[in-house]
C-alpha positions in Angstrom: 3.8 29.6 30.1 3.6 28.3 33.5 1.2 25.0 32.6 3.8 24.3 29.5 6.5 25.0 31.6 8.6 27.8 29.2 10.0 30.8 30.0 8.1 34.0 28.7 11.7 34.9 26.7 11.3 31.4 24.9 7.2 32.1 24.0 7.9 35.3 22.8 11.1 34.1 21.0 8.9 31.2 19.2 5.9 33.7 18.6 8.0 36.3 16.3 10.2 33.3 14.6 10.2 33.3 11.3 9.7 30.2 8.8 12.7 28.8 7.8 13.5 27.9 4.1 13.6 24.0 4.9 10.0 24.4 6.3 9.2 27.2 3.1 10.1 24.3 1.0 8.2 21.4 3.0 4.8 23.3 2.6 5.1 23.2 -1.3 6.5 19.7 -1.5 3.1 18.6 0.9 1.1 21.1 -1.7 2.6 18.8 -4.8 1.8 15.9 -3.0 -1.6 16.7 -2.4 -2.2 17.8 -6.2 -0.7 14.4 -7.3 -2.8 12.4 -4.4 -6.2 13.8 -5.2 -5.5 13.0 -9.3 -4.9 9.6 -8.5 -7.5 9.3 -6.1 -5.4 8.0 -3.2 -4.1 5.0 -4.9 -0.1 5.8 -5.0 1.8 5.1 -2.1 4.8 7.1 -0.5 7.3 5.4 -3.6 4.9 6.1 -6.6 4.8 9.5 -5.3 8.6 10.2 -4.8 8.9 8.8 -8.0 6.4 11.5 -10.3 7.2 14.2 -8.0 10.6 13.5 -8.6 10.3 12.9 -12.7 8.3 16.4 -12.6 11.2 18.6 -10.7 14.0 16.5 -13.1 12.1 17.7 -15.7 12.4 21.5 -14.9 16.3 21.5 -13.6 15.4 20.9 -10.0 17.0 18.1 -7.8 14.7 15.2 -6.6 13.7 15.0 -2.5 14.4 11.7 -0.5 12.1 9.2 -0.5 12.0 9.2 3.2 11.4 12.9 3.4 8.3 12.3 1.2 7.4 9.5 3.6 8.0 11.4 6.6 5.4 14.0 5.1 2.7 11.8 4.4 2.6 10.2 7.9 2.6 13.8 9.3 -0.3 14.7 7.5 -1.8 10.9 7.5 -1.8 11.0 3.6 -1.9 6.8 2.9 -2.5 5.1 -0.1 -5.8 2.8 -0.8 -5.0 -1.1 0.2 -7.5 -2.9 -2.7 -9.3 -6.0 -1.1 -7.7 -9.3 -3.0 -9.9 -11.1 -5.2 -11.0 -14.4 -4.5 -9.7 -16.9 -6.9 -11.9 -19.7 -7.0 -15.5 -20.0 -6.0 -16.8 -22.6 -3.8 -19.6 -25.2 -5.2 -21.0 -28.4 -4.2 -20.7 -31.3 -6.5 -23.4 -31.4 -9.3 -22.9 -35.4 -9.6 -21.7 -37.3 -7.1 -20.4 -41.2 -8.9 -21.2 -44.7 -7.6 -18.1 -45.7 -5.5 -17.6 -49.2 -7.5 -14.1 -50.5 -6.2 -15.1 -49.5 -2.4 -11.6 -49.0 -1.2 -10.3 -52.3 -2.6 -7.4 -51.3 -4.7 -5.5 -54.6 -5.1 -6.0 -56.5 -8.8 -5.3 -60.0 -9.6 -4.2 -59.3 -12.7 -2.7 -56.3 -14.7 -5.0 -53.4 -16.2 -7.9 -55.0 -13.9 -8.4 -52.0 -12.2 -8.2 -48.3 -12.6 -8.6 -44.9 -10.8 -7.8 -41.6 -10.6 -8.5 -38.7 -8.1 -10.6 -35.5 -10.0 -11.8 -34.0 -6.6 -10.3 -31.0 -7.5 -12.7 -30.6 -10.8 
């Protein structure tokens, strides 16, 4: 008492409390969450997880919890969802064939339809 600084009355007082319903009904929320967390492997986030909790208790009469209660939960108990890598979307390669630069850099034509190019670096 002396270290944490509380009076005896105030250790005692919090030693014989007892749980209050809010808390009652915090423990099996976090045991729902769980349940739902492990099924899915730990790929929902805080929203996906409001949301099924939620569709389950609509589905037997009960009212739906807040989605920040849900969240507040979770960080308590450092339940977080999976963050997949993102998949590379092109692969990097050298040039198979490399063609003869003909027109070296001289673009202008004497006469119409004399010369053409185009630019396929990105192929």
């Amino acid at each position: 008492c002396e270290i944490a600084q509380v009076s005896r009355a105030a250790y005692y007082k919090w030693l014989k409390r007892t749980v209050s319903v809010r808390e009652e009904e915090n423990l099996s929320l976090l045991e729902d969450i769980r349940l739902l967390y492990d099924q899915v492997n730990g790929t929902y986030g805080y929203r996906r997880i409001t949301m099924t909790v939620n569709r389950r208790r609509r589905q037997h009469g009960l009212p739906a919890y807040n989605e920040k209660r849900i969240y507040r939960l979770m960080r308590i108990h450092e339940i977080r969802s999976v963050i997949r890598q993102k998949r590379k979307r092109h692969k990097k390669s050298s040039p198979q064939h490399v063609a003869e630069n003909l027109m070296n850099r001289e673009f202008s034509a004497s006469r119409p339809d004399e010369k053409w190019c185009t630019d396929v670096t990105e192929f």
